[in-house]
Each structure stands twice: as C-alpha cells, then as structure tokens.
MARRO-441273 format. One record per atom (N, C-alpha, C): residue in three letters; z, y negated, x. Coordinates in steps of 0.2 Angstrom, whole numbers, plus 5000, padded with zeros to 4 digits. Each point is the difference from the previous one (the first is absolute). Layout:
# MARRO-441273
ALAZYX;...
***
This chain:
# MARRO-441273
UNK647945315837;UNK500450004993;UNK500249924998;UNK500150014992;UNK500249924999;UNK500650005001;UNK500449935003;UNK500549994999;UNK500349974994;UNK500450004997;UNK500349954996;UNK499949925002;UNK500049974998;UNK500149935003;UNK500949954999;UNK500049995004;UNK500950015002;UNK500149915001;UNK499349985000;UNK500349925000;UNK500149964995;UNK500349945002;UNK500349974995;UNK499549934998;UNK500149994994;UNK499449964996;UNK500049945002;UNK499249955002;UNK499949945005;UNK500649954997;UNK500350004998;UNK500549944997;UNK500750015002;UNK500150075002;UNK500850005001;UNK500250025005;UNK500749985001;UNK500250015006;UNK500250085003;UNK500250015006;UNK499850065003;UNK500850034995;UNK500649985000;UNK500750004997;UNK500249964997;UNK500250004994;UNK500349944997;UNK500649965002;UNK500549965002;UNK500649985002;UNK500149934996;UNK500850015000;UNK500349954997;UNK500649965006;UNK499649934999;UNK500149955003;UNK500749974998;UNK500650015003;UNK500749964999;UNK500349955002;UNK500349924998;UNK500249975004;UNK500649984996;UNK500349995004;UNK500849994997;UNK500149935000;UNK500149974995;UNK500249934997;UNK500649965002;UNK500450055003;UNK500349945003;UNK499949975008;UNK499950055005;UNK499849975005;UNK499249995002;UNK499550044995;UNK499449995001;UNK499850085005;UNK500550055004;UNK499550045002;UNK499750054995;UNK499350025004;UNK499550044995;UNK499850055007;UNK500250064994;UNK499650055001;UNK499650044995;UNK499650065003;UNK499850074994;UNK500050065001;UNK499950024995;UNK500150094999;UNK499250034999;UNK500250065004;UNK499350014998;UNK499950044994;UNK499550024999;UNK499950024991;UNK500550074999;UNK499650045009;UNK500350084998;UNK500750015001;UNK500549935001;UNK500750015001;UNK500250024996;UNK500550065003;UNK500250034993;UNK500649974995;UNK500349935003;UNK500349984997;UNK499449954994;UNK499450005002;UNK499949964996;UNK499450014995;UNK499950095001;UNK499650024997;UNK500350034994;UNK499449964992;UNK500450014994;UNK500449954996;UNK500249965005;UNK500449954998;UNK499949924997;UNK500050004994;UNK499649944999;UNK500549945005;UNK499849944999;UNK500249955003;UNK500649985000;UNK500049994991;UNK500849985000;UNK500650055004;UNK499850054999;UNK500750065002;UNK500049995008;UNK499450005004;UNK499950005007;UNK500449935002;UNK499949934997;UNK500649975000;UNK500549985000;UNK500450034998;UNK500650024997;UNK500350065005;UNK499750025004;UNK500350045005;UNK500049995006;UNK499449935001;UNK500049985006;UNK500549925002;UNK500150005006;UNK500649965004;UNK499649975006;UNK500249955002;UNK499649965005;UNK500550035006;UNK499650025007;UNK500450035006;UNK500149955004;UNK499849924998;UNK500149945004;UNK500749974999;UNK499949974992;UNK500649994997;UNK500550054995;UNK499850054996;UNK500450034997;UNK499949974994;UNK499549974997;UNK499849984993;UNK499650034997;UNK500350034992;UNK499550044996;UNK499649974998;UNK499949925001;UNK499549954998;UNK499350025002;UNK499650054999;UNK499250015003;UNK499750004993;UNK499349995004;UNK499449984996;UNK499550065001;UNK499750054996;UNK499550055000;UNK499449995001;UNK499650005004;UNK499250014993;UNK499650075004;UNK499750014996;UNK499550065001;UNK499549985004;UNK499550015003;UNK499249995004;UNK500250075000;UNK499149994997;UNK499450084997;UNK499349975001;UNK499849934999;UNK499650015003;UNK499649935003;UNK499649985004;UNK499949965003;UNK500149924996;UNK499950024994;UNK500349914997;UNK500950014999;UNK500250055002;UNK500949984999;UNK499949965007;UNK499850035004;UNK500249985008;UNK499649935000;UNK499550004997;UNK499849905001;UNK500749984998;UNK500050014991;UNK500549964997;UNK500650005005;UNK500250045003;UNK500950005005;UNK499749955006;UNK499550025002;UNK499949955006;UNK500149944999;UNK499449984992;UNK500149924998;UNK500649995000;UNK500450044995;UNK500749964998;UNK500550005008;UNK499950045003;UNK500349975007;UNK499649955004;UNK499649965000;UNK499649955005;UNK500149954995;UNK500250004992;UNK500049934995;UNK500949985003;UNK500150045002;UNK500850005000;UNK500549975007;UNK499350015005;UNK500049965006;UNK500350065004;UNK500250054997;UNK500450045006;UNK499650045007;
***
C-alpha cells in the first residue's frame, strides 16, 4: 500500500526552534518549536514572558530558525561576535 509521505521538505529542518540570549549577561538558550509554551506565540509576546535563570533579566533577544539559512545566519552572527 501507499503510504503518505510524512517527510519534511529538502530545506527544512526537522523542528523549528527559537534561539534566546539574554543581553545582559550573554547566556543563550532554545526552545523547541512543539514547546507548548512556545507554540502560537509570535516573538514579541514569547519575550515578554521570558526571564534569564542565570541573571534574572528580562533583557533577552528572540529569533526563530526554520530553516537552514536561519542557522547559517545565527552561526555567523555568533563567530563575527568572537563568542
């Protein structure tokens, strides 16, 4: 029998996630797409909610990766940045 085909298209990644670093002391984490806290939520509202667990600053930075040119583009801007 056929199956459906269930894979996802040559360009994307397997889950979307958003990549978070907090501006004041620099640590960075992410979420992954199907987090329920982060599924639904555009960017701006997702920080606005979030809190750095290092420092306690609501000073964090968002971005999305969907598909392989986000995650060049984050790579680059963290190797141009020396970190």
């Amino acid at each position: 029998m056929d199956e459906p085909d269930t894979r996802q298209p040559a360009g994307a990644p397997a889950t979307p996630r958003i990549e978070v670093e907090c501006l004041s002391c620099g640590r960075r984490g992410s979420l992954s797409g199907d987090d329920a806290r982060v599924a639904g939520s555009p960017l701006v509202h997702l920080t606005r909610r979030l809190r750095c667990s290092e420092c306690g600053s609501r000073a964090v930075k968002a971005k999305a990766v969907r598909t392989p040119a986000d995650l060049a583009r984050l790579m680059r801007d963290r190797m141009g940045r020396g970190c």
